[in-house]
RODO-2510 file (C-alpha; in nm, 4 decimals, decimal comma):
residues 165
     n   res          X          Y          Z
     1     x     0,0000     0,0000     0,0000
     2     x     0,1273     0,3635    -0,0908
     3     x     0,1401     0,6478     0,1756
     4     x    -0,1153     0,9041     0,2500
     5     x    -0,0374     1,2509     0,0508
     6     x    -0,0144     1,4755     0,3104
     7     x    -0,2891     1,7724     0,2659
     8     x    -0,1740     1,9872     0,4869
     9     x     0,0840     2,2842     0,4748
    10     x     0,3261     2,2544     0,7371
    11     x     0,2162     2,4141     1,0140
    12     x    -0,1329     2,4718     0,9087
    13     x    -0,3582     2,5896     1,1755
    14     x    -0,6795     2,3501     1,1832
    15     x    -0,8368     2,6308     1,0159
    16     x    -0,6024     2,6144     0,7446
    17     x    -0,5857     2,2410     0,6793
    18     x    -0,7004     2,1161     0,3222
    19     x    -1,0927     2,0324     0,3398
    20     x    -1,3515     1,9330     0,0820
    21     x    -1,6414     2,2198     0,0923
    22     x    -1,9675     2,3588    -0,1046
    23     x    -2,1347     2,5880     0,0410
    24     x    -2,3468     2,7312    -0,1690
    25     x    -2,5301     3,0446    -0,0639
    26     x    -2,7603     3,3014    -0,1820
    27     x    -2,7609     3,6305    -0,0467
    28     x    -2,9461     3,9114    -0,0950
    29     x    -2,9625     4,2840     0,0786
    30     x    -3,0972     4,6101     0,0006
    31     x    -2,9974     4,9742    -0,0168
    32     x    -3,0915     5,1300     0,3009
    33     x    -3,4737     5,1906     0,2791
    34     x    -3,4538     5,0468    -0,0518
    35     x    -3,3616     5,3899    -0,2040
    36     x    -3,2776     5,3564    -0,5755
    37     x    -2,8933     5,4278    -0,5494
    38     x    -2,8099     5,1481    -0,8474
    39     x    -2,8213     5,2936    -1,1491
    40     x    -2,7853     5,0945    -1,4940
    41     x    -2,4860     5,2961    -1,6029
    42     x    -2,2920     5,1534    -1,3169
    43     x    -2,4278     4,7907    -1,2372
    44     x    -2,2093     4,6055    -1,4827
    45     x    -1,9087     4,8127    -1,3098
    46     x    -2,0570     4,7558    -0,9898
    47     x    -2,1044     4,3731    -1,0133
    48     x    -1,8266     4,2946    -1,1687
    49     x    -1,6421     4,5168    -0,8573
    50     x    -1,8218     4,3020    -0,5922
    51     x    -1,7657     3,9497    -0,7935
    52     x    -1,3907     4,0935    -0,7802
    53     x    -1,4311     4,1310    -0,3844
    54     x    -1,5460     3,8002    -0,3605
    55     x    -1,2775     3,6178    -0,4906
    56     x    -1,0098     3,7898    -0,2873
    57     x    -1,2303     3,6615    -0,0180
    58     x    -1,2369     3,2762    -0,1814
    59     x    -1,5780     3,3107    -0,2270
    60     x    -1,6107     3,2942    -0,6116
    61     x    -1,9652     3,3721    -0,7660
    62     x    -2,1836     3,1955    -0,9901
    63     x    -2,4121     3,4548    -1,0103
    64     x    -2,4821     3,8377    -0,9393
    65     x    -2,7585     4,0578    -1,0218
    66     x    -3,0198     4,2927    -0,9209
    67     x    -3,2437     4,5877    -0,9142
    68     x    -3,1911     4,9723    -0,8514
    69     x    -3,2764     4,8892    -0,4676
    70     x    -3,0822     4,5477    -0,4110
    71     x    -2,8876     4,2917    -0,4699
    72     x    -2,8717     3,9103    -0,5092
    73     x    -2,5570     3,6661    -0,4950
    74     x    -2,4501     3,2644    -0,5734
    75     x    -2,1537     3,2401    -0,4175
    76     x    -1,9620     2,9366    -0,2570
    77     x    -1,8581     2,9985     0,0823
    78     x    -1,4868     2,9980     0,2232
    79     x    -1,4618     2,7295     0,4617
    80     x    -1,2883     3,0142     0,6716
    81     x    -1,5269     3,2895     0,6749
    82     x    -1,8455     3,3463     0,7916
    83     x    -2,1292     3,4653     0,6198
    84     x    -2,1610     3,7775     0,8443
    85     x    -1,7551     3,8485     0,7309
    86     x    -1,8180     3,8098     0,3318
    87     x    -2,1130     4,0405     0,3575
    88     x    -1,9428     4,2507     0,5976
    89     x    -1,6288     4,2721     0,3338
    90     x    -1,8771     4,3237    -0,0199
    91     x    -2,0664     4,6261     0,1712
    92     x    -1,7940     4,7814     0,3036
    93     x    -1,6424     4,7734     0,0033
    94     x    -1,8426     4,8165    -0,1938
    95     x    -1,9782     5,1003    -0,0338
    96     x    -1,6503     5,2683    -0,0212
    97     x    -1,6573     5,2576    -0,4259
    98     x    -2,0203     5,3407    -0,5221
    99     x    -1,9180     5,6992    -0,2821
   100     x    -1,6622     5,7516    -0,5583
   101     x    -1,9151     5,7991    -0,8212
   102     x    -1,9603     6,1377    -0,7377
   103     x    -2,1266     6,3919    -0,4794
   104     x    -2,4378     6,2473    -0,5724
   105     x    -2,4000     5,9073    -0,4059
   106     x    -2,2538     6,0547    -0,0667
   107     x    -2,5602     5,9362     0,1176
   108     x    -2,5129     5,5653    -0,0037
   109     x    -2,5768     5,3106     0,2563
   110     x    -2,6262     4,9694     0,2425
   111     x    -2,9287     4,7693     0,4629
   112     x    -2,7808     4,6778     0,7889
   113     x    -2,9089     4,3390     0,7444
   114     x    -2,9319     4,0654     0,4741
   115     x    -3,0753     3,7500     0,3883
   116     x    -2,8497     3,4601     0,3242
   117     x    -3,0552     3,1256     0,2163
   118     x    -2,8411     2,7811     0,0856
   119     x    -2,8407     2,6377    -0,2001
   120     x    -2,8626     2,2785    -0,3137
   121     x    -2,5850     2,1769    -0,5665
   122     x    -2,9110     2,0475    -0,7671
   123     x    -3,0754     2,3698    -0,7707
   124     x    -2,7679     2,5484    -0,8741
   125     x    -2,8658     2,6447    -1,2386
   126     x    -3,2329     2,7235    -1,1037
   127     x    -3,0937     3,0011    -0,8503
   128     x    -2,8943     3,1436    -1,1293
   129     x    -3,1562     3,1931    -1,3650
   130     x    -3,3542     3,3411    -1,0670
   131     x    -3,0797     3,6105    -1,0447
   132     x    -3,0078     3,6462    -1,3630
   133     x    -3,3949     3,7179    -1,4309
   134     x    -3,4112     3,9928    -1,1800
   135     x    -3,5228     4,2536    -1,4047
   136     x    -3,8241     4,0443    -1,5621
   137     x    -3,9776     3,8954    -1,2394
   138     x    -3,9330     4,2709    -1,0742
   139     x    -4,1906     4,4258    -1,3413
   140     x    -4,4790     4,2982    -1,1408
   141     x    -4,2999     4,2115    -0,7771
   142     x    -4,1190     4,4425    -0,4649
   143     x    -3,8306     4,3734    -0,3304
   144     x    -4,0341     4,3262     0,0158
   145     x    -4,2375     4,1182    -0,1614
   146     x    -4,0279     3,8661    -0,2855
   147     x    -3,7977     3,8972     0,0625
   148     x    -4,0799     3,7618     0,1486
   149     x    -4,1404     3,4737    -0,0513
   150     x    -3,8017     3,3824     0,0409
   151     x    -3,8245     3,3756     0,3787
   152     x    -4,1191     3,1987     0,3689
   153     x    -4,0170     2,9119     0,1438
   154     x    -3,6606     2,8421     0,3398
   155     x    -3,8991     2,8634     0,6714
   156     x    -3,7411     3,1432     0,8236
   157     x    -3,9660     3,2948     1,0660
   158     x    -3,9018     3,6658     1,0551
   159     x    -4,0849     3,9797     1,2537
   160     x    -4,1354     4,2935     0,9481
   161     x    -4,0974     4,5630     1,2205
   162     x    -3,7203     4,4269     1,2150
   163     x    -3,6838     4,3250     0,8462
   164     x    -3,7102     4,6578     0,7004
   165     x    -3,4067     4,9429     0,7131
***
């Protein structure tokens, strides 16, 4: 019988040792109060910025899109960082670079919160048709509306009074 490869780098921290991982996750946030700060000139730009933030995290993206008022990402998670740190990292960001844009965006904020929801390996190709429709399915639909829906059909009980900032 032949040895073991050995996965790890020397002196790898458990946190650092070679693991198998997908962790699929869709997120989605808002602009604060859902003001319409995302403009088409810049969301190519502005995608393409936070898909850029996301790999220097390790969290590559399979999908990005959304509306004048929010966002929606497929992205596979790090297995060293937390959802709360990737989001934390793409608004802060991202936030930093939409100010650039001129005087006119020096009120930009982004929603405190977010939603993050997995994602099946099976379903992958269904989420990103789902974000890359965004603009079709929001003719007729809020954003609160299908927040919503979302919650709802990954059973996440939720209070409105503290969905909404």
């Amino acid at each position: 019988m032949g040895q073991r490869p050995n996965l790890q780098k020397p002196g790898a921290s458990p946190l650092e040792r070679i693991a198998l991982s997908s962790i699929l996750v869709h997120l989605v946030f808002s602009t604060k109060n859902r003001e319409p700060w995302i403009r088409p000139a810049m969301e190519s730009e502005l995608f393409a910025y936070g898909t850029t933030v996301f790999k220097n995290a390790g969290c590559p993206t399979l999908a990005m899109d959304g509306m004048a008022d929010h966002i929606h990402v497929l992205l596979n998670l790090a297995r060293v960082k937390s959802i709360a740190e990737i989001v934390e990292e793409l608004k802060t960001s991202t936030s930093k670079w939409i100010k650039t844009k001129g005087a006119d965006f020096r009120g930009f904020h982004w929603q405190a919160g977010y939603g993050a929801f997995s994602v099946s390996q099976s379903k992958v190709a269904d989420v990103v048709g789902y974000i890359q429709a965004q603009k079709e399915h929001h003719r007729g639909r809020s954003f609160q509306d299908e927040f919503r829906g979302l919650l709802e059909r990954h059973k996440i009980a939720f209070d409105e009074r503290y969905v909404w900032d």
